[in-house]
C-alpha positions as CSV (number, residue, x, y, z in Angstrom):
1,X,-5.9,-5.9,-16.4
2,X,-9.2,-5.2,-14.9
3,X,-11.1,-8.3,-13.5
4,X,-14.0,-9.5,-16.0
5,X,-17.7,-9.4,-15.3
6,X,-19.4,-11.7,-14.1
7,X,-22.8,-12.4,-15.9
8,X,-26.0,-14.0,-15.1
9,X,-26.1,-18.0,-14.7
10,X,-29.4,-20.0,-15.0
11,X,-28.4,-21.8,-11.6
12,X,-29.2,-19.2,-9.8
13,X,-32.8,-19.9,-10.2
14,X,-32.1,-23.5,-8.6
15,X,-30.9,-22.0,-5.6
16,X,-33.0,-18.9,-5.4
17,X,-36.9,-19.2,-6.2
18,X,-36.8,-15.6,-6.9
19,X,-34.2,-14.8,-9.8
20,X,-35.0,-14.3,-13.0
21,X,-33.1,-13.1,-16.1
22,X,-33.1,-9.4,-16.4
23,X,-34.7,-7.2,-19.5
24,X,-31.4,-5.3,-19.1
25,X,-29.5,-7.6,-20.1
26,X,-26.7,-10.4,-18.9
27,X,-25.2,-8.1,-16.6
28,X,-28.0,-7.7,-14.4
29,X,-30.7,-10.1,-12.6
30,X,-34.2,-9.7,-11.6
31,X,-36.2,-10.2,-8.2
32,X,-39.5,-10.9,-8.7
33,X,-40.1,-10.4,-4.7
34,X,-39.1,-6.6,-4.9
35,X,-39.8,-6.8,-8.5
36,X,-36.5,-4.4,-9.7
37,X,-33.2,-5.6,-11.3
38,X,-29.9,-5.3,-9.4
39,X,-26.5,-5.8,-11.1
40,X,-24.9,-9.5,-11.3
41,X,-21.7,-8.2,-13.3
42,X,-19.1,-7.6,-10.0
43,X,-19.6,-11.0,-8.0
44,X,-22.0,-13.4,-9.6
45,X,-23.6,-15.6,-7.7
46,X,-22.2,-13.6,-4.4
47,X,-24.3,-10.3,-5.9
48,X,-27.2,-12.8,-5.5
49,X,-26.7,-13.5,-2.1
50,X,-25.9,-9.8,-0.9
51,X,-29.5,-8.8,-2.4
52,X,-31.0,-11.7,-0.6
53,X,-29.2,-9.9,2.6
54,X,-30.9,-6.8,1.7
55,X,-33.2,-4.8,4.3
56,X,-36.2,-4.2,1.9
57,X,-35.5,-7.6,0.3
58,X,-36.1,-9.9,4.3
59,X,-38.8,-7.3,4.7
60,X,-40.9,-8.3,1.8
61,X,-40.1,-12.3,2.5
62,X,-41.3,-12.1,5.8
63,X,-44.6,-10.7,4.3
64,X,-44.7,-13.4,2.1
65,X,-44.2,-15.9,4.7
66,X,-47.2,-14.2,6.6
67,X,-49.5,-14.0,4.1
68,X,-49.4,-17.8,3.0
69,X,-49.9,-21.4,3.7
70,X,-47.9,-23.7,6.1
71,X,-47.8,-25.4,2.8
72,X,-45.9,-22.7,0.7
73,X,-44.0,-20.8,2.9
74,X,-40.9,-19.3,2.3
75,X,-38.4,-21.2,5.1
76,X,-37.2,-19.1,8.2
77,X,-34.3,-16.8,7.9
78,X,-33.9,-18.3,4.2
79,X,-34.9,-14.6,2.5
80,X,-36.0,-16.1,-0.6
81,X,-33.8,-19.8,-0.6
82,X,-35.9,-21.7,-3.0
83,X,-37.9,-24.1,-1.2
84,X,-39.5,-27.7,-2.8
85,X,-42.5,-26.4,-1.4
86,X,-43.1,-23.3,-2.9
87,X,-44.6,-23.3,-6.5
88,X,-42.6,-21.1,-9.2
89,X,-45.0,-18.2,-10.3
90,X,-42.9,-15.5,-11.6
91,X,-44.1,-12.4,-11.9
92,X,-43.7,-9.6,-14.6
93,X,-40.1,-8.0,-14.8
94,X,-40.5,-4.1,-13.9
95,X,-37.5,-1.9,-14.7
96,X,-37.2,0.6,-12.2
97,X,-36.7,4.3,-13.7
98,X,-36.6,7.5,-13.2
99,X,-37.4,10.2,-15.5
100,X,-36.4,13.7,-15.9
101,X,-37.7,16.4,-17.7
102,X,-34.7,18.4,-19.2
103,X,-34.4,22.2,-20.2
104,X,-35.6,21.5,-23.9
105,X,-38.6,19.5,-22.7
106,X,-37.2,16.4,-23.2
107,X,-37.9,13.6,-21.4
108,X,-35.0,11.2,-20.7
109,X,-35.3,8.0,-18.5
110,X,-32.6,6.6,-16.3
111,X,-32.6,2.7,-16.2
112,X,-30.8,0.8,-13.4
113,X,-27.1,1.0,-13.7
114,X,-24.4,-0.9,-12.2
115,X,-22.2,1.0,-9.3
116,X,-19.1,2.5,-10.7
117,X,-16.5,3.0,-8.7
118,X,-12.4,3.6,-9.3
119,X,-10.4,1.1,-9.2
120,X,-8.6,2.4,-6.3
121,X,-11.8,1.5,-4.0
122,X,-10.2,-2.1,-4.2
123,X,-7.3,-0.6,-1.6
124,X,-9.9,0.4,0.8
125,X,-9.5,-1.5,4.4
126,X,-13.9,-2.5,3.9
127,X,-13.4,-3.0,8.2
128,X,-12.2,0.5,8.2
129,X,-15.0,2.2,6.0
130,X,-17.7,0.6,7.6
131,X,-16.4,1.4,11.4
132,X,-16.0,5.1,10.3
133,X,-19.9,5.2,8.5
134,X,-21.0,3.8,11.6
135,X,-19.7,6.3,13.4
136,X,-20.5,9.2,11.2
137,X,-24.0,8.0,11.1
138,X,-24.1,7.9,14.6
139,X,-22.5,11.4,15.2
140,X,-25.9,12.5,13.0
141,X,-28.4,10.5,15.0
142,X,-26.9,9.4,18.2
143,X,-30.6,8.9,19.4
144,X,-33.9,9.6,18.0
145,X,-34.6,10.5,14.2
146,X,-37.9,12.4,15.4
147,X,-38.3,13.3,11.6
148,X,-39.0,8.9,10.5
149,X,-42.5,9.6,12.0
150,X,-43.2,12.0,9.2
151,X,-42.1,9.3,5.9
152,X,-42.2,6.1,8.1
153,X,-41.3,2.7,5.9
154,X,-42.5,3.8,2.4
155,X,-40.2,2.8,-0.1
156,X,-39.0,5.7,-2.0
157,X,-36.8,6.3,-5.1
158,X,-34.3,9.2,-4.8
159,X,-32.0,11.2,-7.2
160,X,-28.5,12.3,-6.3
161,X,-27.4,15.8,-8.1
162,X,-24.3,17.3,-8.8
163,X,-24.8,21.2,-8.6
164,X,-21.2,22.7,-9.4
165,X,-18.5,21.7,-11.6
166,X,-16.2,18.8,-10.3
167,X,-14.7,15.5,-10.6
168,X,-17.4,12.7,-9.2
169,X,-15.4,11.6,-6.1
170,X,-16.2,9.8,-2.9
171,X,-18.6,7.0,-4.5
172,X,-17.5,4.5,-2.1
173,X,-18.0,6.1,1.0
174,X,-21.4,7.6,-0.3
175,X,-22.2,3.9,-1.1
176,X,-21.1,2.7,2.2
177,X,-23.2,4.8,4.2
178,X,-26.4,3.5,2.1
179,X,-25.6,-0.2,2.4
180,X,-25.5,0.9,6.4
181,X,-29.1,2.0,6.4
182,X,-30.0,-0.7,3.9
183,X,-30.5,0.8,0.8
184,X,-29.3,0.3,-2.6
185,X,-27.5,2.8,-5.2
186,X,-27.5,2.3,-9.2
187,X,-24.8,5.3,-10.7
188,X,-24.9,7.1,-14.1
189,X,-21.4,7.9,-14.2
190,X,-17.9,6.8,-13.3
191,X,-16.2,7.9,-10.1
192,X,-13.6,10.6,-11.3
193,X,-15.7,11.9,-14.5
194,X,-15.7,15.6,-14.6
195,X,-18.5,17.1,-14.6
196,X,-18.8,20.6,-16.5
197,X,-21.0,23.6,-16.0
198,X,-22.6,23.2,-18.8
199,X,-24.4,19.8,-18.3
200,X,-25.6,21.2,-14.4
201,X,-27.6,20.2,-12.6
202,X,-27.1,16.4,-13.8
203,X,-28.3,13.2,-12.1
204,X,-25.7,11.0,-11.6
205,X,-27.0,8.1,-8.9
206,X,-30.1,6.8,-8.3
207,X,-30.9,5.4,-4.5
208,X,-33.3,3.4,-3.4
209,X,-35.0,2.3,-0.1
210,X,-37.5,3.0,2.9
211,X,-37.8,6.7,3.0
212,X,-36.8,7.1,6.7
213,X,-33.1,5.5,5.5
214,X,-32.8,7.1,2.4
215,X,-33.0,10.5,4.7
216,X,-30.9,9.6,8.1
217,X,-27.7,8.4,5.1
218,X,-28.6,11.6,3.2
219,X,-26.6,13.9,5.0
220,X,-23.5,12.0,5.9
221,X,-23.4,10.7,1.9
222,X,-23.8,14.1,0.7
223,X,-20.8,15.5,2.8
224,X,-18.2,12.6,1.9
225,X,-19.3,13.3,-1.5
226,X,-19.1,17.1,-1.4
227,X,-15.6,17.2,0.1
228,X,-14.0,14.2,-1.5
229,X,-14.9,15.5,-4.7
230,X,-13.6,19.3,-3.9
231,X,-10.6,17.8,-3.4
232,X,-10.2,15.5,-6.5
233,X,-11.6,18.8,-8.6
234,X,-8.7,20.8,-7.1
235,X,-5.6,18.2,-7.1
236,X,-6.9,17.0,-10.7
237,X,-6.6,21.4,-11.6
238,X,-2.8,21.2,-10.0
239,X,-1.7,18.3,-11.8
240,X,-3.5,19.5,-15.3
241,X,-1.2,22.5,-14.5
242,X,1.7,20.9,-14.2
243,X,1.2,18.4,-17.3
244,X,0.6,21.8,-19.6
245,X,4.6,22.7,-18.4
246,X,5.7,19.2,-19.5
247,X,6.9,18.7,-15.6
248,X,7.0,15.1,-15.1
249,X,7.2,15.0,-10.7
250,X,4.8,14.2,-8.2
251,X,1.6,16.3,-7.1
252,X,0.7,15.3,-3.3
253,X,-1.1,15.9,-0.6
254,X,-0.6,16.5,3.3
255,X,-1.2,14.9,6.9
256,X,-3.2,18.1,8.0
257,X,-5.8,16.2,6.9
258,X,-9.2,16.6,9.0
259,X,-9.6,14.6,12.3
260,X,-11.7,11.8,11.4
261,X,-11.8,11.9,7.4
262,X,-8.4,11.3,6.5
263,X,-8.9,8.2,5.0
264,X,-11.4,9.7,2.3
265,X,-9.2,12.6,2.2
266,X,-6.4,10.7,0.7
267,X,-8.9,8.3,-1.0
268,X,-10.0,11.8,-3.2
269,X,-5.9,12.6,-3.8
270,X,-6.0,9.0,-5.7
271,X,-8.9,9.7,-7.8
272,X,-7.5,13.1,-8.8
273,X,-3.7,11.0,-10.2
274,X,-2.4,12.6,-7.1
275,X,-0.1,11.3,-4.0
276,X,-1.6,11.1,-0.8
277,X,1.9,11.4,0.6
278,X,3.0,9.4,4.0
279,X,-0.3,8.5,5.2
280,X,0.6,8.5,8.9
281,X,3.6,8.4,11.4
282,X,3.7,4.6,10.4
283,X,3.8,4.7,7.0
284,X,7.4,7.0,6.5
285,X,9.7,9.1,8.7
286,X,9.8,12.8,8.3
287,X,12.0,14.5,10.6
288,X,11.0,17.8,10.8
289,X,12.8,21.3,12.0
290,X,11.6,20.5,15.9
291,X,12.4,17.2,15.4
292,X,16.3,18.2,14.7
293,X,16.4,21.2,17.7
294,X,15.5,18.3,20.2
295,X,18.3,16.0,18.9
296,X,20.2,18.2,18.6
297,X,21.8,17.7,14.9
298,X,20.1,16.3,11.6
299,X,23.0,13.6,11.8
300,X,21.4,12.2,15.3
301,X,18.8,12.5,14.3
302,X,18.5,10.5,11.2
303,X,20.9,7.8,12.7
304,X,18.5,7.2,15.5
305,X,15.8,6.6,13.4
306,X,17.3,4.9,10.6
307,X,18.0,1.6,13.8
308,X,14.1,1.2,14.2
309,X,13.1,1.8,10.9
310,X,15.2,-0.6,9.3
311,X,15.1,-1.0,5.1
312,X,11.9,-1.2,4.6
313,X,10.4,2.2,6.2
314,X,12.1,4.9,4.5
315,X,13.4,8.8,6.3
316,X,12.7,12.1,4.6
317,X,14.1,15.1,6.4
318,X,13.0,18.6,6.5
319,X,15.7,21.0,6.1
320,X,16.4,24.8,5.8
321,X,19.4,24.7,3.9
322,X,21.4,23.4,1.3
323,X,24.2,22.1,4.2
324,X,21.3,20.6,6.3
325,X,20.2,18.4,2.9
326,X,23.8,17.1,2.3
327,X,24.3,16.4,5.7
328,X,21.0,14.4,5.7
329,X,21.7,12.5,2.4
330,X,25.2,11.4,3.9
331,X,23.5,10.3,7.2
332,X,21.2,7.7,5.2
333,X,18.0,10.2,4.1
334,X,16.4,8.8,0.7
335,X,14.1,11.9,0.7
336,X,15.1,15.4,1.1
337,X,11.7,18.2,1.7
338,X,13.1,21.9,1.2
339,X,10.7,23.7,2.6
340,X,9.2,27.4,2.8
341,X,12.1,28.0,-0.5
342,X,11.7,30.3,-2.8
343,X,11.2,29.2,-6.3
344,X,14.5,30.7,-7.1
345,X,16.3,28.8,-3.7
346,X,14.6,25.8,-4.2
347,X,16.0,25.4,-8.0
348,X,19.6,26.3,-6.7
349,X,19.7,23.8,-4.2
350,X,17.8,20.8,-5.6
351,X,20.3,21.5,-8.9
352,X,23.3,21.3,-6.3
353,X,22.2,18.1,-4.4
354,X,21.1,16.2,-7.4
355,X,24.7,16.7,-8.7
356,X,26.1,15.0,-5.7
357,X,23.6,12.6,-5.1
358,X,21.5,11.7,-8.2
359,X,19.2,9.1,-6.9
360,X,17.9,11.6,-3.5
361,X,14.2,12.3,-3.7
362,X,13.5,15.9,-3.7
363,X,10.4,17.4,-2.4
364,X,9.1,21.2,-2.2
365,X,7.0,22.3,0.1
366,X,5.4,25.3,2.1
367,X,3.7,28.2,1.0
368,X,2.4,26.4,-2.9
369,X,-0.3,27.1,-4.3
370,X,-1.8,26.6,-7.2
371,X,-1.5,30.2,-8.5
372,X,2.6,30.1,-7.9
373,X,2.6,26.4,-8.6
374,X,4.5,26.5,-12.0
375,X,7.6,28.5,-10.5
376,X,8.1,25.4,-8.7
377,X,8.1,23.1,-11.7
378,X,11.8,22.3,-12.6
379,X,14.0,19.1,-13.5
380,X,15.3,18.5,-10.1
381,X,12.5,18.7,-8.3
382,X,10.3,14.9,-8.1
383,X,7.4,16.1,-5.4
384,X,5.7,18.9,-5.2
385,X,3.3,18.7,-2.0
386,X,0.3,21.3,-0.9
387,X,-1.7,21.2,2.1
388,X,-3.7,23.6,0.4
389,X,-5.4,19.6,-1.7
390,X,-6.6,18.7,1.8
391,X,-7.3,22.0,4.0
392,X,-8.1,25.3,1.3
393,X,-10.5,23.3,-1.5
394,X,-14.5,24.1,-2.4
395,X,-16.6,21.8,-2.0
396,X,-18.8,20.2,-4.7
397,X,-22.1,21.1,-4.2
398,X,-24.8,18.0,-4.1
399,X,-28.1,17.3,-3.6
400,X,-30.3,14.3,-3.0
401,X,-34.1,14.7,-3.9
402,X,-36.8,12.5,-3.1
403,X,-38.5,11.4,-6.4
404,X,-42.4,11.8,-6.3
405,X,-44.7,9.3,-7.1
């Protein structure tokens, strides 16, 4: 069941001098200091707060408090708390928009929208993705930004574009890395829409901030979004494949995922229907072919492994053969991987070990792609796994332009 919206309360305005109902409606609130509307509809009063948090939102308070009275200041640090003090003179609601002219001449206006993300952003460790932004930010500008002199601290309004055909993917991490540098971002669409050549280019975010953050998050937001979303595109094309044979398995991914980026790597896999697979050495064990030369037998192997992993962690096995497979099954393996088979070997075997062990999970692997994907497809096989999702996809082409004034 997805979790209900939240909508504007009137106590807000008892606790925050500042909020006022939105012209957008329920779902939405408005700041009469930064005079825009921001969305209400994910945390309620806790939306409140994070805009009171927000760079250009302390910014503008700390003008206030400058520019008035001892009598009706704002209180320190309070970013807007109401105060007794302070007199209640609201000011006119604007809507922020942005308008584009499109190929017929017509001109269509984008109000704020609320972010829309999957619902498999809920599984993402927020600790995680904000040590990695950091880090990726400070990969980008590990010292100077030389280029803020040229657009300093004027707030700007930007427009994100999607250029090529794709599946929206990444929104996230793209909205990570602008929360970072203090900015906000309103989408037009919902992570994992596909987007078609026809309807390029196409705005589908709006971001806003000072112009010298909206430019240093550009870069890093634009790659997560461009390769997160080339890999949704081509895990979504694999599995769309595989629905048109009426084959009922498993599409996943790899580990040789890039140093760094796994995380939104397997993050895409989900938003495409797709498995991300084990996600680390942790998370399952594979005994591979090196694996069974140093142990000397798949049988040692898989007994050794199967003490410190317990019940809980469970052992796929690698193997070459048919004989390797059985003898892995009868040494405790759930999951069998027959990899680098021909279509025509892998059918044979998988029909032979489901026979004697119905309930083993069978996996093919090496050398699929999505051209000789469907010789793969067959009724004893429940994974088929590509490191061609993570390591041989396009990328979706994006851009982020400034809006003029």
């Amino acid at each position: 069941m997805p979790k209900p919206k939240a909508v504007y309360k009137s106590y807000y305005e008892d606790k925050y001098f500042w909020v006022r109902p939105s012209s957008l409606g329920k779902l939405f609130a408005f700041c009469t200091i930064c005079d825009k509307d921001f969305k209400v509809s994910y945390g309620g009063a806790d939306d409140v707060y994070r805009h009171s948090q927000r760079v250009y939102h302390k910014k503008l308070c700390a003008q206030m408090n400058d520019d008035q009275t001892d009598d009706n200041k704002i209180l320190p640090h309070s970013h807007g708390l109401r105060s007794s003090a302070r007199k209640l003179t609201p000011r006119n609601q604007i809507t922020l928009e942005i308008h584009k002219t499109e190929p017929n001449g017509e001109l269509v206006s984008f109000p704020n929208f609320p972010s829309y993300t999957s619902e498999h952003s809920y599984i993402l460790p927020q600790a995680k993705v904000s040590s990695l932004i950091k880090s990726w930010l400070e990969e980008d500008c590990p010292s100077f930004d030389y280029a803020a002199l040229a657009v300093g601290e004027k707030y700007n309004r930007a427009e994100l574009l999607i250029k090529s055909p794709g599946i929206v993917s990444g929104v996230p991490f793209f909205d990570a890395v602008f929360q970072e540098v203090g900015c906000e971002v309103d989408w037009l669409v919902s992570e994992g829409m596909k987007i078609d050549a026809a309807s390029l280019p196409k705005t589908i975010a709006l971001i806003r901030g000072e112009a010298r953050s909206i430019l240093i998050g550009e870069r890093v937001a634009l790659n997560c979004m461009a390769r997160c979303s080339g890999i949704s595109t081509l895990a979504q094309s694999f599995i769309e494949k595989t629905r048109s044979l009426e084959w009922n398995g498993r599409i996943a991914g790899t580990r040789k995922t890039t140093p760094g980026f796994r995380l939104a790597e397997k993050y895409a896999l989900l938003v495409a229907g797709a498995d991300t697979h084990r996600f680390n050495l942790s998370s399952m064990v594979m005994l591979k072919d090196n694996h069974i030369s140093s142990s000397g037998n798949v049988s040692n192997a898989v007994e050794r492994v199967k003490f410190a992993a317990g019940f809980s962690v469970k052992v796929e096995v690698e193997c070459q053969s048919l004989e390797e497979a059985i003898e892995a099954v009868e040494s405790g393996a759930e999951i069998i991987m027959f990899d680098n088979f021909t279509s025509e070997e892998l059918h044979i075997a998988a029909a032979a070990l489901k026979e004697m062990f119905p309930n083993v999970i069978i996996e093919a692997s090496g050398g699929i792609t999505e051209d000789n994907l469907a010789s793969y497809c067959g009724p004893h096989v429940d994974v088929i796994s590509s490191s061609k999702l993570v390591q041989g996809y396009s990328v979706v082409d994006y851009s982020l332009k400034i809006v003029k004034e």
